[in-house]
N, C-alpha and C positions, 0 to 999 in steps of 0.2 A: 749393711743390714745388722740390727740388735740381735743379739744371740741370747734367749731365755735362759738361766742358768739354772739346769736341772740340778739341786744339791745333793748328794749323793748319803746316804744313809751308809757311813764307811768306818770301819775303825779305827780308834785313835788309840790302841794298844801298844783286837784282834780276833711157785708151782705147788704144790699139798704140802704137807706136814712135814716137817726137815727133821731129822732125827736126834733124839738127844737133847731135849729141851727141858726147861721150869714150865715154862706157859706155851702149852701146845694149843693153837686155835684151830687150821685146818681150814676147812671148807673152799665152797669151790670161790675162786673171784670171779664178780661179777661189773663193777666198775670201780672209777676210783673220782676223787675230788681234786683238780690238780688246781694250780694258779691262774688258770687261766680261768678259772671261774671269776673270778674276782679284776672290777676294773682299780687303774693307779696300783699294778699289785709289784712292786720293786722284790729283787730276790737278792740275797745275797750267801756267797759261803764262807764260813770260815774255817779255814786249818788251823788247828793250833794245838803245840808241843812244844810245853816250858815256856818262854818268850820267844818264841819263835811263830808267826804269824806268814798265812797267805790267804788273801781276801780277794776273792771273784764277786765282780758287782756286773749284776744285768739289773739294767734298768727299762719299763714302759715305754719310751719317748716313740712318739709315730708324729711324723709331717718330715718336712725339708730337712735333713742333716743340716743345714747350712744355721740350720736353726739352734743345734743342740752344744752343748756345752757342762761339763762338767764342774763342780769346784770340790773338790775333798780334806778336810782334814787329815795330815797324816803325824805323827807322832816325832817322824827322825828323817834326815836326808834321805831320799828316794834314787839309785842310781837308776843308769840306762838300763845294765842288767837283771834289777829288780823290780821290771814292768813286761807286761806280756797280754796277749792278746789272746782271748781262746774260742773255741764255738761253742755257739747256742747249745747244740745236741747234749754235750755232756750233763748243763746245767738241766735240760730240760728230761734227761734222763734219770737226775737225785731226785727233782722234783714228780714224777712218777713212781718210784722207787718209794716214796715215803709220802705219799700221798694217802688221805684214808680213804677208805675202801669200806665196797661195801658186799659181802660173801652171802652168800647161799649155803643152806642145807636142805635136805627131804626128807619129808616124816615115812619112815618105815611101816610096810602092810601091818593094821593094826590088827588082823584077823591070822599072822602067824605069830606065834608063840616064839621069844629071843630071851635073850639075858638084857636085863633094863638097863638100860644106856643114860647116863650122866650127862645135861650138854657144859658146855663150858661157863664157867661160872661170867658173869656181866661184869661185869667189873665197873749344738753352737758353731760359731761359724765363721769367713770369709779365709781371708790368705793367710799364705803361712807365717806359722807366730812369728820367726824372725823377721818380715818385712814389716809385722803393725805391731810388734814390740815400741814401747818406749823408748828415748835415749837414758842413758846412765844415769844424766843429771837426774832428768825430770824423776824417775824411779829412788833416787836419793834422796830427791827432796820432798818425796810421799813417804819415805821410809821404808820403800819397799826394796827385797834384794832377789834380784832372778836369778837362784843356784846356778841352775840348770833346764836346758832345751832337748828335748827329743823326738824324733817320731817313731815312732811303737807301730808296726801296722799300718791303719786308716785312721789314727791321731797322733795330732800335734799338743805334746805336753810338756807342761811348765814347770817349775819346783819354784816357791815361792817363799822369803819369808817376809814377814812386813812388822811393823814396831805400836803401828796402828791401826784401830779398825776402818777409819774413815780415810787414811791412805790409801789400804786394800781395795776398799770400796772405789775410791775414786779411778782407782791403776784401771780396776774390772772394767768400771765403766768408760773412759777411756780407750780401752780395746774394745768397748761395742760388745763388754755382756750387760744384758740387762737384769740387774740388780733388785732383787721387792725390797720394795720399804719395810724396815724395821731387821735388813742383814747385818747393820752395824752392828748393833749391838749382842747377836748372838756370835760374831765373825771375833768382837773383842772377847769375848770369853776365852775363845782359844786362845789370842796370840796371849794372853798372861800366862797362859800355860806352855808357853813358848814352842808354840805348833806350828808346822808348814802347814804350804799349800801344794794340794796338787793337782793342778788346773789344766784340763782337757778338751780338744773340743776337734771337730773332722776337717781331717786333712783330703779336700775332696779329688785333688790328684792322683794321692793313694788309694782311695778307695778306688776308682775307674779300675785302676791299676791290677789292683788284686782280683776287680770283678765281685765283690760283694753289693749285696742292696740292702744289706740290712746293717747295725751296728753291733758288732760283737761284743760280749764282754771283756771289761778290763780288769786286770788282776794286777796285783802287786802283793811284794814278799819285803817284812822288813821284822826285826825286832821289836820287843817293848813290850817291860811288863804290867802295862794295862791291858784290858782283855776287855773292850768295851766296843761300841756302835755309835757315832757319834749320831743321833737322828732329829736334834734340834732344827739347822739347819734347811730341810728340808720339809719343818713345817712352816717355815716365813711364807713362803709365795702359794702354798698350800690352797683350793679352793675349797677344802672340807675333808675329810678324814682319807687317811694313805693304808691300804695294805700293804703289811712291809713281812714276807719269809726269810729267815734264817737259817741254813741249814748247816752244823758244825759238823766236822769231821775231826774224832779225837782217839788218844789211845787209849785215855781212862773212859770213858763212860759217858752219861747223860750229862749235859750242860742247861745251865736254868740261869738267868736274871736275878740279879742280888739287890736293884733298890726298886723292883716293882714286883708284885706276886708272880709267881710263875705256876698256871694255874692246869690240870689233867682237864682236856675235854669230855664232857661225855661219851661213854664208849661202852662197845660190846651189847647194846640194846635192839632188843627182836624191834621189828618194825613190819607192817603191812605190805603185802606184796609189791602196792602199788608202788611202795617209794625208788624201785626198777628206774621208773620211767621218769620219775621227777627225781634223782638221787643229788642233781647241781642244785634244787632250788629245793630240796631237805635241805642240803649242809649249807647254803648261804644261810638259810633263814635261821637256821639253828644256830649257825654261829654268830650270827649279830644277836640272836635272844642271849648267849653265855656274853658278849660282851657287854650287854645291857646289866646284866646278871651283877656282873662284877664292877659297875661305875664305870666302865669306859677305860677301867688303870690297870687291867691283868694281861700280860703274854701267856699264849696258850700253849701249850705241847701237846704237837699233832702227830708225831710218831720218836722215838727214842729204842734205837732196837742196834746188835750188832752187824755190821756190814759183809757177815761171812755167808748169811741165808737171810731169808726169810717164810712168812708163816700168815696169814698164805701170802703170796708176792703177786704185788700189785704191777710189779716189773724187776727183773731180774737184776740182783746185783750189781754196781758197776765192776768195771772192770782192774786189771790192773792197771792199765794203762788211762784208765777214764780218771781212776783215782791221782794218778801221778800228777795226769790235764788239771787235774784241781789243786796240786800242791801238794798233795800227803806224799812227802820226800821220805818216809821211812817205809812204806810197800817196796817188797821186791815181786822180780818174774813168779807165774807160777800159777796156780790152776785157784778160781775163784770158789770153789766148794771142796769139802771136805776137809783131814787131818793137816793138808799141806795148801789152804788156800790162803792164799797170800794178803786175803784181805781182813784176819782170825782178829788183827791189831788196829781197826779201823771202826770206830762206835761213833754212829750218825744221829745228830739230833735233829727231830726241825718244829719249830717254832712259828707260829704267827701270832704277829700282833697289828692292832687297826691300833690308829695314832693320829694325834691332834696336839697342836700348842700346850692347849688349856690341861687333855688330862697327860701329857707326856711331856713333861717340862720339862724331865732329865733324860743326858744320852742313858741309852742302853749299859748295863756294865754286869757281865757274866759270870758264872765259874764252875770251873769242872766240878760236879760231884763226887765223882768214881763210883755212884750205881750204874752197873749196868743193867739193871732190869731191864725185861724190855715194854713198853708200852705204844698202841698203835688206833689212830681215832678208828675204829671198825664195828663195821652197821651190819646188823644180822638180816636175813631171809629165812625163815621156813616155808618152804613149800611145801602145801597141804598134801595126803594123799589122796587119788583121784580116783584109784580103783574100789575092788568091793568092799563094801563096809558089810553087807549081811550076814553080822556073828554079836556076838553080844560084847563083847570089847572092841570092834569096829561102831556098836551104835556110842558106847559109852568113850570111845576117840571122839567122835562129832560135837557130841556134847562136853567136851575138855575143848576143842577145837577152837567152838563157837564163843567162848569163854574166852581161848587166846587169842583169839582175834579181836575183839572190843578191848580188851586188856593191852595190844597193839594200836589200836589206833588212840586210844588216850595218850598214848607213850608218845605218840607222832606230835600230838595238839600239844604236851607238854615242854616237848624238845623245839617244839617249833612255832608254837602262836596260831597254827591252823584251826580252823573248825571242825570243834569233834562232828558238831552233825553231817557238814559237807565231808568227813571222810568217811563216816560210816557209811554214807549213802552210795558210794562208791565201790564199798564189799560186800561182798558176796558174802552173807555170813551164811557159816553151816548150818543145815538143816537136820535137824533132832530133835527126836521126843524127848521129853523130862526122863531122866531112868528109872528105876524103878526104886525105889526105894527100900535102901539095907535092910529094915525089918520085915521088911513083904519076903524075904528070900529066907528068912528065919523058919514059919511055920505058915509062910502061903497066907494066901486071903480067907478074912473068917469067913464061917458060912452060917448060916443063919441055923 
């Protein structure tokens, strides 16, 4: 059986208001935008401190395991002990965590008298490798050299390096991956840069074994001070554009893309009640208008914030231990909030970018900022008041209301291509007389 060779996009480096903040948002959460909005959407993490790398890759694939296979660039020999296998949950737990969001607030009785409140500014497959391995020869005389064999978990993986690209190519095909046209020649780029391989694919004994049904992620920890994503690769056999998340875990700060824009999503914008109900297909639609926006060539940043709180939290902190499951080798024991939470030295970025051949012809290549500002894609709500308006700063809220509301759904059709008419017709707008007019309160109505 052919094994498609899913490329891996891998590096060849690497509750309310929480107290004591710069940017205090608040409000209540109401939902969030997670990956799984998005089809073809691959996630990856990276740790990184100094040249010190660890990269957890989940990838999409659904059909036969038998079917699935890996090939990854990797920068430096890969040992047994610097591969590992982890669960879904944790990844699926960053990706929640930093997911945007979208918060609610409530307009205060406009008919009792307060001090005026500010809102926040907007800102693959078959037996095990050793039985369908090559002999020695054949593998020397494609110029390929097999480091190293292991199995990790529920895969069987390879360390590979090769001299040429249409060796590599042929060893793959060979074992029954099936290769797209036109891998040669992004396969040679690497080896000039005298890159392994590191070739994966299910060991279907062990997985029985373990009793898993699904394919877990694979991580690995190595040096190298490249600090990039290789994502060429993984646009050959491509049938059209890939979502690919990013999410870093660093000690300094925010992390951004150094040979393609790295660009703030829109954020912090009031929006119509309605978008509650449609909040997955607000942010798809929004977010293909900003990639349209920017030519198809900008990585986004979708949240940038540090890993000790959040403001408001779309999902709770991970853990210490959830952090460790990802590599961050410098958290110790210790309580995840407050003066002594152990996670003060853990600043998360995450990233999406949609990619194609044509406008992402170069891998990914990173680098710490050391801002840690924090920034987060998040969608406002006001909820209208529904109580009594009968006072004269309850009629004159209605009539500011009915203003913010159309001023809100322009905001929706802008961000997102919709029809301003088809959203108006959807609200309810407030109901208001005109007011009165400032000089009528001067000296009254003339009289005759």
């Amino acid at each position: 059986m052919k094994r498609s060779v899913a490329v891996w996009a891998v590096s060849c480096l690497a509750a309310l208001c929480a107290p004591a903040v710069v940017h205090a948002f608040c409000g209540f959460y109401v939902s969030k935008a997670d990956t799984k909005l998005f089809n073809k959407a691959s996630q990856v993490v990276l740790v990184r401190d100094g040249d010190r790398t660890v990269i957890t890759m989940v990838n999409d694939f659904k059909g036969d395991p038998r079917e699935f296979a890996v090939v990854i660039p990797v920068p430096t020999f890969i040992e047994r002990e610097q591969i590992h296998v982890t669960n879904q949950a944790v990844v699926d737990h960053l990706d929640a965590y930093t997911a945007p969001r979208l918060v609610e607030y409530y307009d205060p009785d406009p008919c009792v008298k307060r001090q005026r409140f500010t809102w926040p500014a907007q800102g693959a497959v078959g037996d095990r490798a050793a039985g369908t391995a090559m002999s020695e020869a054949r593998e020397s005389a494609l110029g390929i050299s097999v480091e190293a064999r292991y199995t990790v978990g529920e895969y069987d993986i390879v360390i590979l390096s090769a001299k040429q690209s249409d060796g590599l190519e042929t060893w793959l095909r060979e074992n029954d991956y099936r290769i797209p046209n036109g891998a040669s020649r992004v396969l040679a780029s690497y080896i000039k840069q005298g890159t392994r391989f590191f070739v994966a694919r299910v060991n279907l004994e062990e997985q029985s074994a373990l009793g898993f049904t699904y394919l877990r992620p694979l991580q690995i920890a190595f040096e190298s001070p490249k600090f990039m994503l290789p994502i060429r690769l993984g646009t050959v056999n491509a049938d059209g554009p890939q979502e690919l998340f990013v999410y870093t875990l660093t000690r300094t700060g925010r992390v951004e893309t150094t040979n393609y824009r790295t660009v703030r999503l829109p954020t912090g914008h009031e929006l119509p009640e309605l978008v509650e109900a449609e909040f997955s297909n607000f942010y798809r639609d929004m977010f293909a208008r900003q990639v349209d926006k920017e030519n198809k060539r900008a990585v986004f940043l979708e949240y940038a914030w540090d890993m000790n709180w959040c403001d408001p939290c779309a999902a709770d902190p991970l853990s210490v231990a959830e952090l460790r499951e990802l590599g961050v080798f410098w958290v110790k024991d210790g309580n995840r909030f407050g003066p002594k939470g152990a996670a003060r030295d853990v600043f998360v970025t995450r990233l999406h970018v949609r990619y194609d051949a044509e406008h992402f012809p170069e891998d990914l290549v990173f680098q710490e900022t050391g801002d840690r500002g924090n920034f987060q894609g998040r969608y406002v709500l006001r909820r209208a008041w529904k109580g009594n308006t009968d006072c004269a700063s309850g009629q004159e809220y209605l009539h500011q209301l009915r203003k913010r509301q159309i001023d809100e759904a322009e905001r929706l059709a802008s961000l997102t291509g919709w029809s301003l008419n088809e959203i108006l017709d959807r609200i309810e707008l407030a109901d208001a007389a005109e007011p009165t007019p400032w000089w009528k309160k001067i000296w009254g109505e003339e009289r005759d």
